[in-house]
Biopython code that builds the backbone (N, CA, C, O; Angstrom):
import numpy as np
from Bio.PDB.StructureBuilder import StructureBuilder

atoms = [
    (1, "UNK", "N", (43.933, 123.820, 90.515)),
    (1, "UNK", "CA", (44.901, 124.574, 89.745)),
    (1, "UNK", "C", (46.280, 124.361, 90.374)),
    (1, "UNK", "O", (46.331, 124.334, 91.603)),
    (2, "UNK", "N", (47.471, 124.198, 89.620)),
    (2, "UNK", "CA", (48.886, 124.366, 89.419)),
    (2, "UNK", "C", (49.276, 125.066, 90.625)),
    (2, "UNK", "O", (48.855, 126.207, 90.435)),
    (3, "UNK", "N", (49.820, 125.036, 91.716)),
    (3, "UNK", "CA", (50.135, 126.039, 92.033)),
    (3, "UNK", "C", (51.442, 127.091, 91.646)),
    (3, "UNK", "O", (51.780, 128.268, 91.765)),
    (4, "UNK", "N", (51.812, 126.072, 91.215)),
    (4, "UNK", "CA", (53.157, 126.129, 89.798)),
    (4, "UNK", "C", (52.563, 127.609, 88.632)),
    (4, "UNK", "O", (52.845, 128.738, 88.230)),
    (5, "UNK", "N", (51.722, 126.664, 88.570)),
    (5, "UNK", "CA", (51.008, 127.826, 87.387)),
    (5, "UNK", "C", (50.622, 129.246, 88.006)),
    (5, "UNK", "O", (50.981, 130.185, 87.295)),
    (6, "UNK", "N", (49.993, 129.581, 89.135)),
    (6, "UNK", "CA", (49.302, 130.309, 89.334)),
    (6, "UNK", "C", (50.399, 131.256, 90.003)),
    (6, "UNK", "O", (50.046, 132.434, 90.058)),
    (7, "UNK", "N", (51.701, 130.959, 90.538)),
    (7, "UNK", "CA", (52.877, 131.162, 90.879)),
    (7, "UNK", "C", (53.604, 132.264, 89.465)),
    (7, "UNK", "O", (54.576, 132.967, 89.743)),
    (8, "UNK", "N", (53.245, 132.280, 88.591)),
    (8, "UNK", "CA", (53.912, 132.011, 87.066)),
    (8, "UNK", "C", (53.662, 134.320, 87.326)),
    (8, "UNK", "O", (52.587, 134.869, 87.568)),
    (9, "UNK", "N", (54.694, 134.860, 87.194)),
    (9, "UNK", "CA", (54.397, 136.324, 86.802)),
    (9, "UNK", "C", (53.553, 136.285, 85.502)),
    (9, "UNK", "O", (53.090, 135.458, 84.716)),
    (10, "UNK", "N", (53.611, 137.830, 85.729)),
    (10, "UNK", "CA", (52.207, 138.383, 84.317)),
    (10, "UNK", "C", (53.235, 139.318, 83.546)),
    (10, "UNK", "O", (53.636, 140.288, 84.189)),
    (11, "UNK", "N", (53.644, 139.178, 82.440)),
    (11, "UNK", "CA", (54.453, 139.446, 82.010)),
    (11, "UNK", "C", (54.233, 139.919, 80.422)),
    (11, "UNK", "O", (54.081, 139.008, 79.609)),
    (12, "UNK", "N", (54.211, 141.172, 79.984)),
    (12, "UNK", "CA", (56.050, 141.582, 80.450)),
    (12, "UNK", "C", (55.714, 142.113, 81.490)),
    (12, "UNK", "O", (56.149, 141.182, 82.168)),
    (13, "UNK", "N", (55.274, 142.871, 82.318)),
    (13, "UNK", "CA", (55.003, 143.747, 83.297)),
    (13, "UNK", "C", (53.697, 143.598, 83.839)),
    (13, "UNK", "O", (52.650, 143.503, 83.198)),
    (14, "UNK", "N", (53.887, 143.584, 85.421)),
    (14, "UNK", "CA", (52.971, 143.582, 86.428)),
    (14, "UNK", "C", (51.253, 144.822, 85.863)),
    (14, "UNK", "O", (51.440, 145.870, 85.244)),
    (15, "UNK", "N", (50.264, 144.492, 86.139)),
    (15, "UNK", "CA", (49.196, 145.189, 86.095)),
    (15, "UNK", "C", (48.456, 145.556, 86.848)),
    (15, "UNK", "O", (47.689, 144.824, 87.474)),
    (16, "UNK", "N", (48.550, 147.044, 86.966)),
    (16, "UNK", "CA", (48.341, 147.731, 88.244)),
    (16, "UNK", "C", (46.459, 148.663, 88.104)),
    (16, "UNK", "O", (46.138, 149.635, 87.420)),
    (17, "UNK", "N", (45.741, 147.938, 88.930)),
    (17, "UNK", "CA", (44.543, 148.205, 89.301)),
    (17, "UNK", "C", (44.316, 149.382, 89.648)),
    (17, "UNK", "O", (45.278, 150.084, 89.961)),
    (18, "UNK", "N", (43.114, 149.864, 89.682)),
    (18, "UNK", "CA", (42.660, 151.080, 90.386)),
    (18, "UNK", "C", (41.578, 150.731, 91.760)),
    (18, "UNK", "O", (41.292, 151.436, 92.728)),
    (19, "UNK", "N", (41.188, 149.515, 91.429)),
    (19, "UNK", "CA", (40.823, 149.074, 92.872)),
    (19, "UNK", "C", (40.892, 147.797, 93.303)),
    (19, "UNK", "O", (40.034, 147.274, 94.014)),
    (20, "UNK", "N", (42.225, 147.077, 92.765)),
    (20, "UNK", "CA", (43.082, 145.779, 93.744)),
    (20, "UNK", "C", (43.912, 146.200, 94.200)),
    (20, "UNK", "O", (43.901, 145.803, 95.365)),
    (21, "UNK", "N", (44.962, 146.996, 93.985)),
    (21, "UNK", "CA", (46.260, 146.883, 93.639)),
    (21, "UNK", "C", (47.114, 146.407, 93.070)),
    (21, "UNK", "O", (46.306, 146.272, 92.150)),
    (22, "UNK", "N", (48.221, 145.890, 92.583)),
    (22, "UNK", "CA", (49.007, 145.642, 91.786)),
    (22, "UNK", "C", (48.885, 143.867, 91.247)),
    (22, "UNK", "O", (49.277, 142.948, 91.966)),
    (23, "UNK", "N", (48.190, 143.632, 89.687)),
    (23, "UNK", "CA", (48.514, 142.189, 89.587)),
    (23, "UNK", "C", (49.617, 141.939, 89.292)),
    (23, "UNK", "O", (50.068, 142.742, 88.474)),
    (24, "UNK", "N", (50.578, 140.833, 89.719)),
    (24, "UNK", "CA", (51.963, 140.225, 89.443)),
    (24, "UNK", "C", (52.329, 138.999, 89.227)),
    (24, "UNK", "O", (53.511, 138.752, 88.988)),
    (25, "UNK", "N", (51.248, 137.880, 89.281)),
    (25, "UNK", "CA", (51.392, 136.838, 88.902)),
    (25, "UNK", "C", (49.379, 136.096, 88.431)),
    (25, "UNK", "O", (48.225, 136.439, 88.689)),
    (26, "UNK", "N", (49.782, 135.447, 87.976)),
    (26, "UNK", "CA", (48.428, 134.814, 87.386)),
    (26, "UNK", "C", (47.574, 134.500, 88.512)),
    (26, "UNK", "O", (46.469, 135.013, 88.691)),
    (27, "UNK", "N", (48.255, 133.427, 89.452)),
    (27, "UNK", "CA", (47.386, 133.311, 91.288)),
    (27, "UNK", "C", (46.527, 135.097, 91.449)),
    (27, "UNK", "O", (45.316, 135.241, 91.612)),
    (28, "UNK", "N", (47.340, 136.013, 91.367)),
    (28, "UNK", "CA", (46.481, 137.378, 91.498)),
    (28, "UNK", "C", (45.845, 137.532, 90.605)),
    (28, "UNK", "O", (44.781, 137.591, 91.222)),
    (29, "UNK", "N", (45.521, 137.677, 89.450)),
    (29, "UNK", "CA", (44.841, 137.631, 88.318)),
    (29, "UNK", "C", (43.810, 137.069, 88.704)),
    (29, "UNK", "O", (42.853, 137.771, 89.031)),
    (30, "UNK", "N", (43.731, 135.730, 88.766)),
    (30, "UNK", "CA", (43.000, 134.271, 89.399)),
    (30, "UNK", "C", (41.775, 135.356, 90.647)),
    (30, "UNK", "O", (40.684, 135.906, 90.497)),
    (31, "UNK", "N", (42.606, 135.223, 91.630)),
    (31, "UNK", "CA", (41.908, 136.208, 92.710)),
    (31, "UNK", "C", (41.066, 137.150, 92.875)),
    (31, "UNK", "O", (40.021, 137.182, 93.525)),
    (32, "UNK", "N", (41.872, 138.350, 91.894)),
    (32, "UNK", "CA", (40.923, 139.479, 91.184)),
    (32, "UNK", "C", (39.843, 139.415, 90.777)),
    (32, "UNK", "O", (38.925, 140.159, 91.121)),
    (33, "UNK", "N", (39.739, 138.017, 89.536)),
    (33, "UNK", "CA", (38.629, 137.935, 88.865)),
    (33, "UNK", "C", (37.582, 136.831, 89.081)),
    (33, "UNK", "O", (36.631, 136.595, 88.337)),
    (34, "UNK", "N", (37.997, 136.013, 90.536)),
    (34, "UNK", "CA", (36.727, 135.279, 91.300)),
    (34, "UNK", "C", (36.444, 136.459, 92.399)),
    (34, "UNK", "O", (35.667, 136.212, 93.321)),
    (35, "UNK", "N", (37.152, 137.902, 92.290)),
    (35, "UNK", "CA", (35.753, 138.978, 93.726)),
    (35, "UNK", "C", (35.511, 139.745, 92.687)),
    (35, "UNK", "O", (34.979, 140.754, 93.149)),
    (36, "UNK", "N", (35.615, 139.859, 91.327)),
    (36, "UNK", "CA", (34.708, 140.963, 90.877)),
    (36, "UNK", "C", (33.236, 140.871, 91.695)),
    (36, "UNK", "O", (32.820, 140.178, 92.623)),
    (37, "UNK", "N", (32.834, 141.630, 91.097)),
    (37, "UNK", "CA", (30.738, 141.539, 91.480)),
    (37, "UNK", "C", (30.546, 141.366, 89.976)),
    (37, "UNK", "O", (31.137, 141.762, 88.972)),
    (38, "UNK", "N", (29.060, 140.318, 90.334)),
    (38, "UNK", "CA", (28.745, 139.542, 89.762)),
    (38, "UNK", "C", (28.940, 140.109, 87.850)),
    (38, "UNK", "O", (29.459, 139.507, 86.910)),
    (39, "UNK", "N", (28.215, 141.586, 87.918)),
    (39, "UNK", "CA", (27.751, 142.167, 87.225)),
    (39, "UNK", "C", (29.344, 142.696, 86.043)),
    (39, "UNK", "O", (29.272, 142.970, 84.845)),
    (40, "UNK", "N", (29.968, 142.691, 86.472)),
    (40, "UNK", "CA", (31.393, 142.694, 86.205)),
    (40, "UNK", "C", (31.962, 141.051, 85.112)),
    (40, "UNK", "O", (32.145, 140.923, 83.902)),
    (41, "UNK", "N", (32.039, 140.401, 85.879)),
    (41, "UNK", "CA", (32.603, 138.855, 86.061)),
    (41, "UNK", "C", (31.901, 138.310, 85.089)),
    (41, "UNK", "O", (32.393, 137.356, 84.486)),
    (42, "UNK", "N", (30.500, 138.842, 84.709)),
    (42, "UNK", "CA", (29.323, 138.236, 83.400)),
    (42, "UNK", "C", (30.060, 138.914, 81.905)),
    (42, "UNK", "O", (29.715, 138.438, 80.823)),
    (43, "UNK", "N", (30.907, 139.851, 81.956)),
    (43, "UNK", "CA", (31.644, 140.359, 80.560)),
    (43, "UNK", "C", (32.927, 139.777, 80.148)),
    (43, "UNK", "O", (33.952, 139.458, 80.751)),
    (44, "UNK", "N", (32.475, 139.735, 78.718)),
    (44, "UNK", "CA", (32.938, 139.115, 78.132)),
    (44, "UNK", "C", (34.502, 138.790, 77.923)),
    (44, "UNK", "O", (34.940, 137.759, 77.411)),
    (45, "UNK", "N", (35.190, 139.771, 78.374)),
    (45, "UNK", "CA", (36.188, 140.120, 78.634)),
    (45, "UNK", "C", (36.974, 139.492, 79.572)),
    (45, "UNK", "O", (38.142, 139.117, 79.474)),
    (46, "UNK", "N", (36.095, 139.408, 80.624)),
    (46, "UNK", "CA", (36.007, 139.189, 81.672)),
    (46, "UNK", "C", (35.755, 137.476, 81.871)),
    (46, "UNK", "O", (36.004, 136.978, 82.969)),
    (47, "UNK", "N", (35.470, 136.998, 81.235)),
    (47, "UNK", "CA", (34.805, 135.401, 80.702)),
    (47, "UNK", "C", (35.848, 134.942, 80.013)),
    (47, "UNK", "O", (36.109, 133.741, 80.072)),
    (48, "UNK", "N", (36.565, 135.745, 79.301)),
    (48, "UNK", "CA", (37.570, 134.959, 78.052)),
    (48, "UNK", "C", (38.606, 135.092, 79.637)),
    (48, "UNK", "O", (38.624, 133.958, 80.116)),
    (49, "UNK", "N", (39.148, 135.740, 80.236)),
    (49, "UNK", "CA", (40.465, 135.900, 80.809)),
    (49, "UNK", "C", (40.227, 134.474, 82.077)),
    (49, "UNK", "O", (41.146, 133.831, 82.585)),
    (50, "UNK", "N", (38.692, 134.282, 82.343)),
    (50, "UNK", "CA", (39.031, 132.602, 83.332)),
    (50, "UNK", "C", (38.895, 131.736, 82.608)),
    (50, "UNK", "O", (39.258, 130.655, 83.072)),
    (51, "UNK", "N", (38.429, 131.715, 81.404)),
    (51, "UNK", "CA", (38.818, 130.601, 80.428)),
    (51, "UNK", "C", (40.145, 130.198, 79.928)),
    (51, "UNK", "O", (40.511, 129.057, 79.646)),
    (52, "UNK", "N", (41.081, 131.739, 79.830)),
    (52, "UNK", "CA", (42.868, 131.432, 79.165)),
    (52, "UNK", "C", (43.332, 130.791, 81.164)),
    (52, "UNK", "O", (44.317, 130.090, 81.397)),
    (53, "UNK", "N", (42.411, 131.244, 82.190)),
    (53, "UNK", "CA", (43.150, 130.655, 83.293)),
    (53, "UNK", "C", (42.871, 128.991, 83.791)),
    (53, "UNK", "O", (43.540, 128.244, 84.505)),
    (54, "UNK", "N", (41.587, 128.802, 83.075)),
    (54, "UNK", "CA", (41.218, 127.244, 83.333)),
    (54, "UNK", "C", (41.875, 126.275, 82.039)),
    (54, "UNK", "O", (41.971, 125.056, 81.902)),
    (55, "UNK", "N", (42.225, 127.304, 81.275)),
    (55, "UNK", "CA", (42.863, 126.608, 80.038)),
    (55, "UNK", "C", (44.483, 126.346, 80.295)),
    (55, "UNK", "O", (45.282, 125.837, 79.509)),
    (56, "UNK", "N", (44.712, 126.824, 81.568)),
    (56, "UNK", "CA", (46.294, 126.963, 82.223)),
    (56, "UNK", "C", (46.970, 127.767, 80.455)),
    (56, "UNK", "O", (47.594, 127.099, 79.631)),
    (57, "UNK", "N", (46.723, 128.819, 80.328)),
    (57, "UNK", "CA", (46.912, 129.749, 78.825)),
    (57, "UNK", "C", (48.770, 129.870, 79.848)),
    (57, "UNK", "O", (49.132, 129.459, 80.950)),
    (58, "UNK", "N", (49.369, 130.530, 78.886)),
    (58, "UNK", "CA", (50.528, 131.364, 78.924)),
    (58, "UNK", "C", (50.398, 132.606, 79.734)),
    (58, "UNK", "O", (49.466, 133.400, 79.607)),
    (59, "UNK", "N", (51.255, 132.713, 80.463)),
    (59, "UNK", "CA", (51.072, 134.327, 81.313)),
    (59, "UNK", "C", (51.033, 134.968, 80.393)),
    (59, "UNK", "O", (50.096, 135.757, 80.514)),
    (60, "UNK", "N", (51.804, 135.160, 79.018)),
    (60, "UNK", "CA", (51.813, 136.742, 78.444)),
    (60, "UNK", "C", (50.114, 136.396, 77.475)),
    (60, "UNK", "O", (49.352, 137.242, 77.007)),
    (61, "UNK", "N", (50.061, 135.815, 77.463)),
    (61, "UNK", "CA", (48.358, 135.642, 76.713)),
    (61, "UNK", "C", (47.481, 136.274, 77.965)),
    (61, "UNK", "O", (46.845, 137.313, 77.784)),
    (62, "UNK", "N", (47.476, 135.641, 79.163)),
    (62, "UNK", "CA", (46.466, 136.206, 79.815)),
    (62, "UNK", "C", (46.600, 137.454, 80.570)),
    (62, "UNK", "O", (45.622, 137.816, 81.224)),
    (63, "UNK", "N", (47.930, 138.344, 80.577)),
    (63, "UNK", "CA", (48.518, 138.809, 80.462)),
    (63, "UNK", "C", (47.508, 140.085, 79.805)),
    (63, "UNK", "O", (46.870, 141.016, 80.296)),
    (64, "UNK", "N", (47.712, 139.653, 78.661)),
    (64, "UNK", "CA", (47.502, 140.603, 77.793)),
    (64, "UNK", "C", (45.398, 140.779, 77.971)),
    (64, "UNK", "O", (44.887, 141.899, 77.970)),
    (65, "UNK", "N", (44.735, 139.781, 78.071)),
    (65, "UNK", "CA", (43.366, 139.257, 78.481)),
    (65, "UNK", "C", (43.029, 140.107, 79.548)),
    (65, "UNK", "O", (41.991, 140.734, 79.333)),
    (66, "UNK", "N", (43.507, 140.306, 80.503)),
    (66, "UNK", "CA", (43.807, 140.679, 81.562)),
    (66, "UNK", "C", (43.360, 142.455, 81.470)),
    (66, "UNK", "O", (42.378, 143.145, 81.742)),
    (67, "UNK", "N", (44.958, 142.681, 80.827)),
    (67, "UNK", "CA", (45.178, 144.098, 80.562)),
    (67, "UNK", "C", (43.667, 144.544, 79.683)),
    (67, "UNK", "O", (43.020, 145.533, 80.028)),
    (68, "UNK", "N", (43.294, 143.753, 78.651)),
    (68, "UNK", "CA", (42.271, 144.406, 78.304)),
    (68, "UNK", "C", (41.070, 144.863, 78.990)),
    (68, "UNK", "O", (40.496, 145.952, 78.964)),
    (69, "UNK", "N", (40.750, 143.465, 79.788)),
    (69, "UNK", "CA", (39.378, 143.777, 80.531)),
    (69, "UNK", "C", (39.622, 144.911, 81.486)),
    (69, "UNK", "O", (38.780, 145.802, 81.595)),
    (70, "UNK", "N", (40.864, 144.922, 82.263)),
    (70, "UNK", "CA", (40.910, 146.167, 82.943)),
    (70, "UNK", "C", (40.907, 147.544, 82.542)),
    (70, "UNK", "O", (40.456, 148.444, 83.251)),
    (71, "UNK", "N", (41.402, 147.706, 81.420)),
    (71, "UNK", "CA", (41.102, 148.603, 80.198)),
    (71, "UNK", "C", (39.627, 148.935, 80.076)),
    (71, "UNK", "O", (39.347, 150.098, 80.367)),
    (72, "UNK", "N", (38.616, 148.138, 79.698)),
    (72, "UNK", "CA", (37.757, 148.080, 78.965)),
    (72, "UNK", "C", (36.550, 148.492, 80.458)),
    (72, "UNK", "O", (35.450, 148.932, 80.123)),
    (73, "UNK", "N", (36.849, 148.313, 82.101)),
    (73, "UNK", "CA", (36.276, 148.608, 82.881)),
    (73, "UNK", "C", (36.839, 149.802, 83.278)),
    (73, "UNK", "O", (36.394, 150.353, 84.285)),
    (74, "UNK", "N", (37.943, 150.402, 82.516)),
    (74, "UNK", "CA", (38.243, 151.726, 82.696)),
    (74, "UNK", "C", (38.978, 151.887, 84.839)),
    (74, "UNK", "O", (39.119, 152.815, 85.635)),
    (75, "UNK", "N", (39.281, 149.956, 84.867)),
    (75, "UNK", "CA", (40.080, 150.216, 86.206)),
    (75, "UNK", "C", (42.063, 149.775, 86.042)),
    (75, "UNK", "O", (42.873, 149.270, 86.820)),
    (76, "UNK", "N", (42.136, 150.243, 84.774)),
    (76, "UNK", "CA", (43.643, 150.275, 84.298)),
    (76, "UNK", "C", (44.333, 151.508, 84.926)),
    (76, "UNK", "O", (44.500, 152.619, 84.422)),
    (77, "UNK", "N", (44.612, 151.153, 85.875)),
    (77, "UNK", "CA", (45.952, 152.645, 86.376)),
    (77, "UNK", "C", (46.970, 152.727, 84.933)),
    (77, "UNK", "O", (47.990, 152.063, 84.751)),
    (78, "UNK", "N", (46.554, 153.429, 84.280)),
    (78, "UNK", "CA", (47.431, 153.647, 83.206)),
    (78, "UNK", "C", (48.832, 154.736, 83.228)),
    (78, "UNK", "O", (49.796, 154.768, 82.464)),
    (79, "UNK", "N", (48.487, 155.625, 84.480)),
    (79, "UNK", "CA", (49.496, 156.113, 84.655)),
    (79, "UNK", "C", (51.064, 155.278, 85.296)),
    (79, "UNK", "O", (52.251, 155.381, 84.989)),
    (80, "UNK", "N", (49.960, 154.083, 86.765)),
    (80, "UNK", "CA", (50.788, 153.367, 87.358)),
    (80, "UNK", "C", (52.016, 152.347, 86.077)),
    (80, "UNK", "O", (53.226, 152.120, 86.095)),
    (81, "UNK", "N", (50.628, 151.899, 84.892)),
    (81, "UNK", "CA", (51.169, 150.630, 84.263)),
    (81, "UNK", "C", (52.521, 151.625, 83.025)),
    (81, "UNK", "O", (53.513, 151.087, 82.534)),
    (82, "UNK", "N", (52.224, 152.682, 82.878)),
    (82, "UNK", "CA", (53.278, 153.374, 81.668)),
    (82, "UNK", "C", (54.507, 153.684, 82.876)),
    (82, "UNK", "O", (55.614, 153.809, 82.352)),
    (83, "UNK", "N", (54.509, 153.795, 84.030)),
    (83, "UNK", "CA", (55.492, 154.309, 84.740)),
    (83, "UNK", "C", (56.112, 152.785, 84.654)),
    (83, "UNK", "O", (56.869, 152.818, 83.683)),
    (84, "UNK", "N", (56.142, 151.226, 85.331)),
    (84, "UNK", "CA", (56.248, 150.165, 84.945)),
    (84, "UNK", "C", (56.964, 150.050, 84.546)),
    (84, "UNK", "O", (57.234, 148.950, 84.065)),
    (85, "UNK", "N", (55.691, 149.894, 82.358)),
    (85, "UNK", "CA", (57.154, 149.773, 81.576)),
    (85, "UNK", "C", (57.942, 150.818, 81.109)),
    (85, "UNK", "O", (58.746, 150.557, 80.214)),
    (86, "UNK", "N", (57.877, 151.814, 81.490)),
    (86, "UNK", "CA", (58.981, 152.275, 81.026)),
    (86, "UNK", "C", (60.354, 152.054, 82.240)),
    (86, "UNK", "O", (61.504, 152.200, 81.827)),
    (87, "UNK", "N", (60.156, 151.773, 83.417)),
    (87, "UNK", "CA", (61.020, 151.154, 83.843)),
    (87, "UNK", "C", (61.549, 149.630, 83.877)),
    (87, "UNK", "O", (62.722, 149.298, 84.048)),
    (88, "UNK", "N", (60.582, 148.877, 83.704)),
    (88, "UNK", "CA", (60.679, 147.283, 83.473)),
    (88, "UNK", "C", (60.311, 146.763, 84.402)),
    (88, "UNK", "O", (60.438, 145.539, 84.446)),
    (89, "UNK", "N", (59.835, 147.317, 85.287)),
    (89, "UNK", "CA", (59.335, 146.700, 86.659)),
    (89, "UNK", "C", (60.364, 146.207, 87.692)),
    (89, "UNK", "O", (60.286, 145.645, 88.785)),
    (90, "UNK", "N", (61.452, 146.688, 86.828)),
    (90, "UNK", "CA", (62.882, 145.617, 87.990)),
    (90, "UNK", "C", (63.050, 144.135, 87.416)),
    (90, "UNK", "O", (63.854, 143.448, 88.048)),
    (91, "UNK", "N", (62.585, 143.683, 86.603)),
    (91, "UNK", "CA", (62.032, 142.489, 86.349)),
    (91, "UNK", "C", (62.674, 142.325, 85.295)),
    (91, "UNK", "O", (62.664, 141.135, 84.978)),
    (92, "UNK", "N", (63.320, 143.063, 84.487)),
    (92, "UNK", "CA", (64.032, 143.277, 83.459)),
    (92, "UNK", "C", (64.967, 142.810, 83.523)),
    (92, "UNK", "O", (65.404, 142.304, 84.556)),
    (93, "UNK", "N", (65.833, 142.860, 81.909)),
    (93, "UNK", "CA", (67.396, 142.897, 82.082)),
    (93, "UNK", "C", (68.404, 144.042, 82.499)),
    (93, "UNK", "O", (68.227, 144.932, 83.330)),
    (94, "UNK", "N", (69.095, 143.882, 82.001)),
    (94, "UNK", "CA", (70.218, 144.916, 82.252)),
    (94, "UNK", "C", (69.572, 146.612, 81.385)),
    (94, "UNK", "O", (69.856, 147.726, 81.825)),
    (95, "UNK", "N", (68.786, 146.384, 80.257)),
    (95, "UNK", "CA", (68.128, 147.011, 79.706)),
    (95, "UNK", "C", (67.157, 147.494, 79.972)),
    (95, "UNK", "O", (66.537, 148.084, 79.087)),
    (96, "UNK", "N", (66.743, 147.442, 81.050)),
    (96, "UNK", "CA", (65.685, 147.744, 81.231)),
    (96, "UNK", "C", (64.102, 147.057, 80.362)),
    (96, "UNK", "O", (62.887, 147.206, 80.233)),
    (97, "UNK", "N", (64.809, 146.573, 80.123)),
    (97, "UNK", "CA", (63.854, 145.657, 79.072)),
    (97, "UNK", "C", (63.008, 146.295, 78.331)),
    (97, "UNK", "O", (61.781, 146.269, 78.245)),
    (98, "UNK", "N", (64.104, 147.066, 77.632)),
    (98, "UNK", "CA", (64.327, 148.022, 76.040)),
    (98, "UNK", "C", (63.824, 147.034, 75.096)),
    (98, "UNK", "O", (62.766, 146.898, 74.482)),
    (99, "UNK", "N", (65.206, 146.216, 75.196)),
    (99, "UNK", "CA", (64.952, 145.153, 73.865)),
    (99, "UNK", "C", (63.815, 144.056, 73.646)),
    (99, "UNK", "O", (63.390, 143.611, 72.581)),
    (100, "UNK", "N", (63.438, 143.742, 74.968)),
    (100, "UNK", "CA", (61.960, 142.846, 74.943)),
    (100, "UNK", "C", (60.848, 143.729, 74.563)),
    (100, "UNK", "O", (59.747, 143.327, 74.187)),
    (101, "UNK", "N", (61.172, 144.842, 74.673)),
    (101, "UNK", "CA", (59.924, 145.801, 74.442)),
    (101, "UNK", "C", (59.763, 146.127, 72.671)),
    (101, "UNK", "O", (58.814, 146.155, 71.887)),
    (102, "UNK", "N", (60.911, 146.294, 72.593)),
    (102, "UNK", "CA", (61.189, 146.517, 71.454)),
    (102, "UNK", "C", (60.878, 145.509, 70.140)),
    (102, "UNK", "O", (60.570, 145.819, 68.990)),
    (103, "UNK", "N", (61.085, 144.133, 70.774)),
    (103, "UNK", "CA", (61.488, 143.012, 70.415)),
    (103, "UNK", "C", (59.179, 142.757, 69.851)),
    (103, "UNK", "O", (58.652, 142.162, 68.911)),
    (104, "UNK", "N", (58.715, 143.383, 70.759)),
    (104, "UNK", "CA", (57.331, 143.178, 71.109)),
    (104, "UNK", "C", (56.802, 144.018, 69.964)),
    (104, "UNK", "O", (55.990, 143.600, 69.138)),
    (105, "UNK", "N", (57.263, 145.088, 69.976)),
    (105, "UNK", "CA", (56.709, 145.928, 69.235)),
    (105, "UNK", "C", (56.509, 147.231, 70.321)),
    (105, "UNK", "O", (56.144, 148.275, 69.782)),
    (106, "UNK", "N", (56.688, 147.265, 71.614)),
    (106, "UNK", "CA", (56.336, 148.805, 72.186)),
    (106, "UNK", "C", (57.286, 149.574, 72.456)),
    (106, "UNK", "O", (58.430, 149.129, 72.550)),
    (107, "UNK", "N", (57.049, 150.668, 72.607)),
    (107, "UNK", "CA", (57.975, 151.571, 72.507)),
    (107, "UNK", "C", (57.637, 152.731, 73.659)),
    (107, "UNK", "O", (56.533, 153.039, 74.108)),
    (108, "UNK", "N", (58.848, 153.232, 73.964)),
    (108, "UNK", "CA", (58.079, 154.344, 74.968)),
    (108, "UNK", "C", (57.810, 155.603, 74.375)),
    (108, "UNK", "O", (58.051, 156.019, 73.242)),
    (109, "UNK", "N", (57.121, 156.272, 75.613)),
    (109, "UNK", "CA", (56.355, 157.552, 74.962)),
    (109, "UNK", "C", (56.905, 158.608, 74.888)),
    (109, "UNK", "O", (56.340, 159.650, 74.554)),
    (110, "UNK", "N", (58.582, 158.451, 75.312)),
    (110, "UNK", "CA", (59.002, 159.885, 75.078)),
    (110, "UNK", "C", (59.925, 159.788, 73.572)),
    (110, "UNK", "O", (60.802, 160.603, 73.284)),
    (111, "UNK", "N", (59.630, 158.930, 72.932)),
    (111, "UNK", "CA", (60.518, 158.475, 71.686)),
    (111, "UNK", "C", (59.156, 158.904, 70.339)),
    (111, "UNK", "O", (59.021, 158.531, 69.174)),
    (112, "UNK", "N", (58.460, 159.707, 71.102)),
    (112, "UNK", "CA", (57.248, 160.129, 69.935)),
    (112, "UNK", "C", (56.986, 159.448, 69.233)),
    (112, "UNK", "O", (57.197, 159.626, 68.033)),
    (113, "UNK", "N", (56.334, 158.238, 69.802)),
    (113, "UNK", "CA", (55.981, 157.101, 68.545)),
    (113, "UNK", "C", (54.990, 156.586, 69.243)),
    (113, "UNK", "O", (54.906, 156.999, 70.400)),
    (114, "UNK", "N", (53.953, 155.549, 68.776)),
    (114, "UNK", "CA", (53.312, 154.867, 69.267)),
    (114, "UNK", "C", (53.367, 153.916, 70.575)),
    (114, "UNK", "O", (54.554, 153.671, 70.793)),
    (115, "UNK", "N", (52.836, 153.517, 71.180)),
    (115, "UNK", "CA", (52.524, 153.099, 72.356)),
    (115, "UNK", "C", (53.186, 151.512, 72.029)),
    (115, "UNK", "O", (54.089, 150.944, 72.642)),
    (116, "UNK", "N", (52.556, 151.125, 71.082)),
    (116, "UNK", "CA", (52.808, 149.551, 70.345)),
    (116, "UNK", "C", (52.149, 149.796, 68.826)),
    (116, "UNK", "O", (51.431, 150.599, 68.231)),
    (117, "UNK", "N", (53.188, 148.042, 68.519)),
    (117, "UNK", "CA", (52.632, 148.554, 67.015)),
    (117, "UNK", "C", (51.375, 148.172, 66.523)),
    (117, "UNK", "O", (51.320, 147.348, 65.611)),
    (118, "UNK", "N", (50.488, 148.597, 66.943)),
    (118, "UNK", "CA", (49.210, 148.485, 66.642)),
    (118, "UNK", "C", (48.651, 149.957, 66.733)),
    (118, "UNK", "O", (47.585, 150.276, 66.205)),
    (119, "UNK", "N", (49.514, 150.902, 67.498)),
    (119, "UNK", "CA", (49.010, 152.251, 67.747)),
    (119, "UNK", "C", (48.067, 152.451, 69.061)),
    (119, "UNK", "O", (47.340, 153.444, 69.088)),
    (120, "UNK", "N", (48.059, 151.504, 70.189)),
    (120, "UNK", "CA", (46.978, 151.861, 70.860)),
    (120, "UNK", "C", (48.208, 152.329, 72.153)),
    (120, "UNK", "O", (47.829, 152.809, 73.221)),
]
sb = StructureBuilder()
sb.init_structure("model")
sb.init_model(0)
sb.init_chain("A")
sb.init_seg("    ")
for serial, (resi, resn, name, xyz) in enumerate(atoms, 1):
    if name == "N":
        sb.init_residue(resn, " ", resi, " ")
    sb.init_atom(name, np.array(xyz, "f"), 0.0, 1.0, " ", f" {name:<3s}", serial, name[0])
structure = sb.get_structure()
């Protein structure tokens, strides 16, 4: 693998574990998901996200691959990842990276609206 690639942030915003700590670039991603246990690493979820990484995928694709499976093992710091974006991680523009968010479809949660536009 690239080390170019694996170098590459996870974007829009870093994804923060409940038992790694913080992913921030794909190389961590990468890492994370060759120590799951075994029993973990066999879902499906979990299968598609080293396939978008052997496929050298786009950070915001695996990104997003990523975010789900951690979701879906219920080890998404969701408090850590909404604190994030609603700041931008630093990683932002001058905006806080309002308008990329915006631009995405998400929105923050004190604007009483959905999360993204899909509603989740």
């Amino acid at each position: 693998m690239r080390p170019e690639y694996l170098a590459q942030k996870l974007t829009p915003y870093p994804l923060p574990s409940k038992d790694g700590g913080v992913l921030r670039t794909i190389g961590d991603a990468h890492a994370y998901i060759m120590a799951l246990p075994k029993k973990r690493a066999l879902r499906a979820h979990w299968q598609h996200a080293g396939r978008l990484i052997l496929q050298q995928a786009s950070a915001a694709a695996l990104t997003r691959q990523v975010h789900l499976a951690l979701f879906m093992d219920g080890k998404l710091d969701t408090g850590a990842f909404e604190h994030m974006a609603a700041l931008g991680d630093g990683s932002a523009g001058r905006d806080g990276g309002s308008a990329e968010r915006k631009e995405r479809g998400f929105l923050r949660h004190d604007q009483g609206e959905a999360t993204d536009r899909h509603g989740c």
